[in-house]
C-alpha positions in Angstrom: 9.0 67.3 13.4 12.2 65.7 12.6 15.1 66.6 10.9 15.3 68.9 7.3 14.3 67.5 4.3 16.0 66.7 1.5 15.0 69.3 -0.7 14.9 71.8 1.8 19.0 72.2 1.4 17.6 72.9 -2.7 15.7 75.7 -0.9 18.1 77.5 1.9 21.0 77.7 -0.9 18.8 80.1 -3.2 18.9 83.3 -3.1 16.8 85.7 -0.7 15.3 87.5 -2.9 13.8 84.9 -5.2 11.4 84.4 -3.0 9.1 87.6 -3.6 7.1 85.4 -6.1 5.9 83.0 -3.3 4.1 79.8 -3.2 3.2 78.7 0.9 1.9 75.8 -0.3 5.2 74.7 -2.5 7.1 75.3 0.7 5.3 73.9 3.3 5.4 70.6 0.7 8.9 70.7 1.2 8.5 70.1 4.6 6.1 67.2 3.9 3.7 68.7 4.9 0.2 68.5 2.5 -1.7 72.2 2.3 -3.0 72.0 -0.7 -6.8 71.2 0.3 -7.1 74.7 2.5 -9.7 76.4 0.4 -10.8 79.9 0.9 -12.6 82.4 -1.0 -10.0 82.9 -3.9 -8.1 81.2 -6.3 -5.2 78.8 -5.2 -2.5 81.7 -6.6 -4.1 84.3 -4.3 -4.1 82.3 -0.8 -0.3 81.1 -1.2 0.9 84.1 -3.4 2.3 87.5 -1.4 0.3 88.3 1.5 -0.3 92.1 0.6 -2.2 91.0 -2.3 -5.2 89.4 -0.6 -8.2 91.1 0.9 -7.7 91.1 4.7 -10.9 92.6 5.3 -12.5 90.1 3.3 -11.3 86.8 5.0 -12.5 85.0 7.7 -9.6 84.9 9.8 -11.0 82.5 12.5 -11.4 80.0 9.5 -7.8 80.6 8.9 -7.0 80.4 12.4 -8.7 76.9 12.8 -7.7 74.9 9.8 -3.1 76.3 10.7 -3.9 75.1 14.4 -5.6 72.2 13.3 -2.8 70.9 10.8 0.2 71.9 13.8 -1.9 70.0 16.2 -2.0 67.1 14.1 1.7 67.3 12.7 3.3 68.1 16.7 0.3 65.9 18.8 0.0 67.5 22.6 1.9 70.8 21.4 -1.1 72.8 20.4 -3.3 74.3 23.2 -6.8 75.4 22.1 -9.3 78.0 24.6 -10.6 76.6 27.8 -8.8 73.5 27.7 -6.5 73.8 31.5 -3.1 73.7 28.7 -4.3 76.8 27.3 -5.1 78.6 30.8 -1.9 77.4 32.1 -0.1 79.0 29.1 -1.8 82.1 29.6 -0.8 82.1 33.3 2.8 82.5 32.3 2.7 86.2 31.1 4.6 88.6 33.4 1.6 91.4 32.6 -1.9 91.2 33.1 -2.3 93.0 30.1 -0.7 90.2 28.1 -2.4 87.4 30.1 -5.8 88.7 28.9 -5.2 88.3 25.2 -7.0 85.2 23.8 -4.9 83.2 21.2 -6.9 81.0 18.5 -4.2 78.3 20.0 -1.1 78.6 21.7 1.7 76.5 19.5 5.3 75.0 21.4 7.4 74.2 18.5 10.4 71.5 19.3 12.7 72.7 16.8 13.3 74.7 14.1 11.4 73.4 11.4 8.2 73.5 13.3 9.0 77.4 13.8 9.1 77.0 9.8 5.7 75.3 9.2 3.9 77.6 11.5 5.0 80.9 9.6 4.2 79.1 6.4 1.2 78.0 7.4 0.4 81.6 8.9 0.9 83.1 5.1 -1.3 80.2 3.9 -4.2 81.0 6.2 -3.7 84.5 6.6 -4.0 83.6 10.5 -1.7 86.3 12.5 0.7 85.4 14.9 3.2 86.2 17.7 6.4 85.1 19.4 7.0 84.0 23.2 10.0 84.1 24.7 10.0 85.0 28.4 7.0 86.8 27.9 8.1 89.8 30.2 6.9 92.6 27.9 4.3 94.6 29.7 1.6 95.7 26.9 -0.9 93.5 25.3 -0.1 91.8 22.2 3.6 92.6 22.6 4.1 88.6 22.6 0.6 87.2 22.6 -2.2 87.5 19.9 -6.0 88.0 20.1 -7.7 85.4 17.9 -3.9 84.3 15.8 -1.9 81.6 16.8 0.9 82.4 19.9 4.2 80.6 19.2 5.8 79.9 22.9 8.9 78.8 22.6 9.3 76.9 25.7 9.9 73.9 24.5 13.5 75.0 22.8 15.2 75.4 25.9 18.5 73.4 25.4 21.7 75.4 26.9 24.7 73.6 24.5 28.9 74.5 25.3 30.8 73.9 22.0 33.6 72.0 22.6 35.9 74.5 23.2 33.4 76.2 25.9 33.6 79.8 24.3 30.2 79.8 23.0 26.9 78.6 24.8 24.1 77.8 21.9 21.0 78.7 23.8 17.4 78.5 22.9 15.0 81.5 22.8 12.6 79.5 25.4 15.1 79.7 28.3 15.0 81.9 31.1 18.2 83.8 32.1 17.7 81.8 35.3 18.1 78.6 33.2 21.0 79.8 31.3 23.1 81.1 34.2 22.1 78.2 36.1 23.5 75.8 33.4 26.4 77.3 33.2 27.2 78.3 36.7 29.3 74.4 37.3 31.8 75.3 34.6 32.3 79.1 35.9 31.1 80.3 33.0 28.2 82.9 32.1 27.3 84.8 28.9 25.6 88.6 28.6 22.1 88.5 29.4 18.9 89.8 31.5 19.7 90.7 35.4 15.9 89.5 36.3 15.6 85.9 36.6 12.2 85.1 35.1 13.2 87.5 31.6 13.5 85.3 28.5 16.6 84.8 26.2 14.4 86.2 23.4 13.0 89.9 23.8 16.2 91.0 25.9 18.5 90.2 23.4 16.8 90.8 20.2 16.0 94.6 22.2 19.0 95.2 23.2 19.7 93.9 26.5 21.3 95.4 29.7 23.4 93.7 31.8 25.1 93.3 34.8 28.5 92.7 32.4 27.9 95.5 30.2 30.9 97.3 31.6 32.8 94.6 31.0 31.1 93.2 27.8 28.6 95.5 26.2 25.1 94.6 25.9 23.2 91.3 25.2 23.0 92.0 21.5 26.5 92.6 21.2 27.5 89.6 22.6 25.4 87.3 19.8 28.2 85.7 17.8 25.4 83.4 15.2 21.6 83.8 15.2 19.9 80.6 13.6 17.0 82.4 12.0 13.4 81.6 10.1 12.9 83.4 7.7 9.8 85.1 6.2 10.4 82.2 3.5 10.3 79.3 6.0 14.3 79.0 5.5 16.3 78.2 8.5 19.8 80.6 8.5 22.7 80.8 10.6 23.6 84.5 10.8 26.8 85.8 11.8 29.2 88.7 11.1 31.4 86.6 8.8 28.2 85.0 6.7 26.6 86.3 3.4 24.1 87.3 5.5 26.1 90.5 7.6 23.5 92.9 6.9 20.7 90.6 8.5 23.0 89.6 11.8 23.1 93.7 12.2 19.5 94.4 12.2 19.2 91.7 14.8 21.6 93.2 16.9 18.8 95.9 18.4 16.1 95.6 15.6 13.3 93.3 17.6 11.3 90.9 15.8 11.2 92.6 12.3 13.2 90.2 10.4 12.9 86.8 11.4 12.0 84.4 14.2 15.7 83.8 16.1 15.4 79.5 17.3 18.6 79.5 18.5 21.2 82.1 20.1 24.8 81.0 19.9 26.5 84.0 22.8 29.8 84.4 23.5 30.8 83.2 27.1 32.7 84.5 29.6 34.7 83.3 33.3 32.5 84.0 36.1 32.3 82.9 39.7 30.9 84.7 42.4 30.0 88.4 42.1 28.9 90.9 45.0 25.5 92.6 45.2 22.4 93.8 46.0 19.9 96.5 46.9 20.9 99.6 49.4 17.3 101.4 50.5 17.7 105.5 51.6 15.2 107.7 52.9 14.2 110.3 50.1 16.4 112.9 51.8 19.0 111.4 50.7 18.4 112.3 47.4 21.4 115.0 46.4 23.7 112.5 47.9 22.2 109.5 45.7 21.7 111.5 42.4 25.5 113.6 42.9 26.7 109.6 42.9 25.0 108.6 40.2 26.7 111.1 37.7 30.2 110.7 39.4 29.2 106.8 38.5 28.6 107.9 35.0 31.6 109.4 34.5 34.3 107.5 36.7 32.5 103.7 34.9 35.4 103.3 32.9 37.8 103.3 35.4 35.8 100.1 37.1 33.9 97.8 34.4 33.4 95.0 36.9 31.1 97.6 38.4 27.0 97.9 37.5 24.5 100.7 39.0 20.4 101.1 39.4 19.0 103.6 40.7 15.4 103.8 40.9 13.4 105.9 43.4 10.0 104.1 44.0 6.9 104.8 46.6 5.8 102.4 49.3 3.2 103.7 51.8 3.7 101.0 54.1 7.6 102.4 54.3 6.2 106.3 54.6 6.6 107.6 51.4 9.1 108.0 48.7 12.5 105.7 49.1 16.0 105.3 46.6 16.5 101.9 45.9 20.7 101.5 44.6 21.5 98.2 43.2 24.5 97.9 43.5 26.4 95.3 41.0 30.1 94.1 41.3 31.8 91.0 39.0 33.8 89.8 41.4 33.3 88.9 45.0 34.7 92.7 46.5 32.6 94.0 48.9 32.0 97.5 48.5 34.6 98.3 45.9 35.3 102.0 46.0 33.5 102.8 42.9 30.8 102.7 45.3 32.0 104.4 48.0 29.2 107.3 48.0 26.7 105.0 48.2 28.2 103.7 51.3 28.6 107.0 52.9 25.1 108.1 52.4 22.7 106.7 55.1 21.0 104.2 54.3 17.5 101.5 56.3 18.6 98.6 54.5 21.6 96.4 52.6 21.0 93.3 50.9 24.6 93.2 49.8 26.6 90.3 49.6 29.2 88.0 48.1 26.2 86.0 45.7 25.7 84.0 42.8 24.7 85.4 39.8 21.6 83.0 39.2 21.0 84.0 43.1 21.1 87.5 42.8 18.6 87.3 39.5 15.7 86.0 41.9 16.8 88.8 44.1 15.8 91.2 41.3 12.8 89.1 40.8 11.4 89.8 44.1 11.0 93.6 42.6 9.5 92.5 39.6 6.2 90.5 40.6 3.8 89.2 38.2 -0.2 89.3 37.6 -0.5 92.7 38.0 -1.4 95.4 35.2 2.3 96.8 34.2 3.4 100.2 32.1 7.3 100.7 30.5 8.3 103.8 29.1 11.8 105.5 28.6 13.9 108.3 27.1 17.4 108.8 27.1 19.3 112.1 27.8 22.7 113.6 28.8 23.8 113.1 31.9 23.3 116.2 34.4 22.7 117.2 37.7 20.2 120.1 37.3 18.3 117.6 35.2 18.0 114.9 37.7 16.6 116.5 40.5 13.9 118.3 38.1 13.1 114.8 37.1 12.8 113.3 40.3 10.6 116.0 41.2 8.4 115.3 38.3 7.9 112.0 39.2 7.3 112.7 42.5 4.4 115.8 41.7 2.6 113.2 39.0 2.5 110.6 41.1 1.1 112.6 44.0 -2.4 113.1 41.8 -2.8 109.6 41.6 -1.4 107.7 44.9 -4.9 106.7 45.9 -4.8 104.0 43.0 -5.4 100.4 44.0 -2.2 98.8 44.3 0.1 101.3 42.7 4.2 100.7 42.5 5.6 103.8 40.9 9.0 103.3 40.2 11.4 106.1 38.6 14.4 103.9 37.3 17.4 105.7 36.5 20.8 104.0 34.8 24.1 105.1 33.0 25.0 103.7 29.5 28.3 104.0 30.1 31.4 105.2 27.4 32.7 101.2 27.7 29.1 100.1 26.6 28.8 102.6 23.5 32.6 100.9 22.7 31.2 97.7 22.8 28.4 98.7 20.5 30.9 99.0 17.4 32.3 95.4 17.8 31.4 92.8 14.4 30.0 96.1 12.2 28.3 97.2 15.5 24.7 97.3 16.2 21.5 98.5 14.7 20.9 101.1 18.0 22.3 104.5 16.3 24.6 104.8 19.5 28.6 105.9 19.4 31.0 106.3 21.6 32.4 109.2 20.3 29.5 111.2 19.8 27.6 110.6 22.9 29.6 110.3 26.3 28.1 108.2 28.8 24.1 108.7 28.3 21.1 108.6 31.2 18.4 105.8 30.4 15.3 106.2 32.1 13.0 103.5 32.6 9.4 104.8 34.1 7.7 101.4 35.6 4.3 101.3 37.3 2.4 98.7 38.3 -1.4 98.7 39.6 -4.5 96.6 40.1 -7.4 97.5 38.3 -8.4 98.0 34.4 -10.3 101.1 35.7 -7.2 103.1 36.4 -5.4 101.9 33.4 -6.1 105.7 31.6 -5.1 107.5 35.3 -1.7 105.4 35.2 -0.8 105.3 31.4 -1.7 109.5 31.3 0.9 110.2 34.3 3.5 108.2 32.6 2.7 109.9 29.7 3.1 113.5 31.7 6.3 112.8 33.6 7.7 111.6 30.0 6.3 114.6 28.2 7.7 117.0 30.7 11.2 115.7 31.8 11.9 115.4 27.7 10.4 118.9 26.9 12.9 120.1 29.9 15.8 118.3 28.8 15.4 119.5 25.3 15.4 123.2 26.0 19.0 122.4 27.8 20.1 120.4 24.8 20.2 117.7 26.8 18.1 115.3 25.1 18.5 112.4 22.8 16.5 110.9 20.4 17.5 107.2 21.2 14.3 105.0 22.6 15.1 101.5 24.4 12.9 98.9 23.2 12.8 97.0 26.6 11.7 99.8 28.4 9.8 101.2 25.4 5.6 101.8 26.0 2.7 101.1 23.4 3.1 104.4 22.7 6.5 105.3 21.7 8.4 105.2 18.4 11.2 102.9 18.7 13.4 101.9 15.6 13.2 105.2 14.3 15.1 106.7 17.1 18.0 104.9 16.3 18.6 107.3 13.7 17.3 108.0 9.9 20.6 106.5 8.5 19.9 103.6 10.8 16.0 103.3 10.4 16.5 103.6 6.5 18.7 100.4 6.3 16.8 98.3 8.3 13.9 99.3 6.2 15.8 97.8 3.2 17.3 94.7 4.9 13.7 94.1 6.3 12.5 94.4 2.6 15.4 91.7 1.2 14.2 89.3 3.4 11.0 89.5 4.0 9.8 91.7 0.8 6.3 90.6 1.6 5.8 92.3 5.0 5.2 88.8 7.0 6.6 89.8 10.1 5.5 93.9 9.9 1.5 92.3 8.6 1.1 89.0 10.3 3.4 89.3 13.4 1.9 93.2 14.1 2.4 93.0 17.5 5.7 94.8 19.5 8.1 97.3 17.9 7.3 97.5 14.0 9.9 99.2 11.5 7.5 102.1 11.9 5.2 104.1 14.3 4.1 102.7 17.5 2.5 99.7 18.2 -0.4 101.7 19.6 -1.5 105.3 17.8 -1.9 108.3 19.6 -1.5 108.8 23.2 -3.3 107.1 26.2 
């Protein structure tokens, strides 16, 4: 859509909150773009006035729906994608979860650039037409980044991987895969803090948090985010950094998710890298003292090796005989076995996929264990870390999976990691994070990520209700002990779970009122509904 207007510079310099007395149609002039013949049932001050005064239940939202995807499609020709055209099936085709992939956009939308991401929210206030953001699309529930019936923004199209001159910082866009990233940068041996599965987009890792193989090293992908360019709520484009008037908005996005704006451009901090050493080591379940005594030695003896990153998940495969401990095992530098890891190389083990690697390489590795097209659950907790809590949790998983092995197609995975005393550090850098997490009060922390995958819609309730149970009952056991934390990861986060307020009251309460300075209309809590909200869960109740 071309570069910024002229008056739009007239527009970005005034201030945030001026804007709660809003005209869509006034802005998206600015843009030159010409919304003043949309006509709906009400006067021209309630369609392009503040959102929570109109009458949701009283519009026709598919009207809305068809006259915003109509004007992008004519403003961006061949980027709009309507239903049962072979565009929109193919864009549909590139969710990671069934249950995403069967949501039915009014039209799928690839923006170019920034100011298209502008029109489109503007244009979504006009019409009242709902939408949602595309990254990756790796998020396993429905609606998380798709819409039924609204307009689905993919950003694939904003994919550029840019070095300033200086090479310290990599200006990515949110369309890119952390395949694409680390392959881009791979020739200068360089790499930046990001997702350990190939396919994940730059997006909903970052914005969530974001775990990575550096984190030791590092911290965590949101930590590592030295600008955000932003649209606002307002259809203003913002660069948001620690050292800009805008602080307060650069710390909600560092864990807040898609609450506050829609984030065009990512400019991360990058570091050396060459080749690393990794891969999966498979045991027989009876190895599992052996695996879970490592596991908290990991947790504790961490910062004495950042270079070093751990999984553990313990999984069932009936073609292998049963239950098997999968230990990805993670190095920074091209060591084999460093001794960090030296329990996991004592224990027995049926298979090693080790080796001296690449770091795009060893993402497809992790993307073997990640397949698509198949109906996918997430849920988490965190807790203390502690033996006599481990193996009751294992053994949780293992009775509540028993009732419901005979499930087309199941992959129950139990997926344990550390969040380590060096990550919590990290978390404080620039004003720290929005996450509620600290160093000091904490210790390293267990992070639990329950991840099943099946075939069919008719065990959806069997699957969701076991996930359910094991979470239920390994939390109730951990908070008797004391042993469990309120702290909810919104990557690994389910339908069902409260995220933002587990990162605290103090925490939840602020991004409450940053969310309310810049977007005092509710645009992105109303007309973006779908993923982690300020408040509750994106789905009521329990499966």
């Amino acid at each position: 859509m071309g570069g910024l207007p002229a008056l739009f510079t007239t527009i970005a310099a005034l201030p945030i909150s001026s804007c709660e007395d809003f005209d869509a149609v006034a802005a998206l002039a600015n843009y030159g773009v010409n919304a003043s013949n949309f006509v709906t049932g009400g006067s021209r001050a309630s369609i392009a006035g503040n959102p929570a005064e109109n009458d949701l239940a009283a519009r026709d939202e598919s009207s809305g729906c068809k006259y915003a995807c109509g004007t992008l499609s004519l403003l961006c020709h061949g980027s709009t994608a309507y239903a049962k055209s072979p565009a929109y099936h193919l864009k549909e085709a590139g969710y990671w979860s069934a249950f995403q992939a069967e949501v039915e956009p009014y039209c799928f939308f690839e923006p170019e650039d920034s100011v298209a991401v502008a029109v489109t929210i503007l244009l979504s206030r006009l019409t009242q037409c709902p939408f949602a953001v595309k990254s990756g699309g790796h998020a396993a529930f429905a609606n998380a980044s798709n819409i039924e019936g609204g307009i689905t923004i993919n950003m694939a199209r904003m994919n550029e991987v840019e070095l300033s001159e200086d090479e310290s910082v990599a200006k990515v866009g949110p369309g890119n895969t952390w395949y694409d990233v680390y392959t881009a940068l791979e020739d200068r041996n360089l790499t930046v803090v990001g997702g350990r599965v190939a396919d994940i987009g730059v997006g909903g890792l970052t914005l969530g948090g974001g775990v990575s193989f550096f984190s030791g090293l590092y911290g965590w992908a949101c930590d590592n985010v030295k600008n955000y360019q932003v649209v606002t709520a307002q259809g203003v484009i913002l660069d948001v950094n620690y050292d800009s008037q805008f602080d307060d908005l650069y710390y909600a996005l560092r864990g807040g998710g898609n609450n506050f704006g829609v984030v065009t451009r990512f400019d991360l901090y990058t570091y050396p890298q060459g080749m690393m050493w990794g891969g999966s080591r498979v045991y027989l379940i009876n190895e599992t003292d052996t695996i879970l005594n490592a596991l908290v030695d990991y947790a504790y003896d961490a910062p004495l090796d950042p270079d070093a990153a751990l999984i553990v998940a313990f999984a069932y495969a009936e073609q292998l005989g049963g239950y098997l401990i999968a230990a990805d095992l993670e190095y920074a530098k091209p060591k084999a076995s460093p001794p960090i890891f030296d329990a996991f190389q004592t224990a027995s083990y049926i298979s090693d996929t080790t080796k001296v690697v690449s770091l795009p390489d060893l993402t497809l590795e992790f993307n073997k264990s990640n397949p698509g097209g198949l109906r996918e659950t997430y849920w988490t907790a965190t807790y203390k870390v502690d033996r006599d809590l481990l193996q009751y949790m294992v053994k949780e998983y293992q009775t509540q999976t028993n009732k419901i092995l005979d499930v087309a197609g199941l992959g129950p995975s139990f997926v344990l990691q550390i969040i380590t005393t060096d990550e919590l550090k990290h978390m404080a850098r620039n004003g720290g994070n929005a996450l509620g997490l600290s160093e000091a009060e904490e210790g390293p922390l267990l992070l639990l990520n329950i991840a099943f995958w099946w075939n069919s819609s008719a065990d959806d309730e069997r699957v969701l209700q076991t996930c359910q149970n094991i979470l239920d009952n390994t939390v109730a056991y951990a908070a008797e002990r004391d042993l469990a934390k309120e702290y909810r990861y919104m990557n690994y986060a389910s339908q069902y779970q409260k995220v933002v307020p587990s990162y605290g009251a103090a925490n939840h309460a602020r991004l409450r009122e940053i969310a309310k300075k810049y977007d005092p209309s509710g645009v992105f809590q109303r007309l973006q509904p779908g993923y982690f909200k300020l408040d509750g869960a994106p789905t009521e109740g329990r499966p």
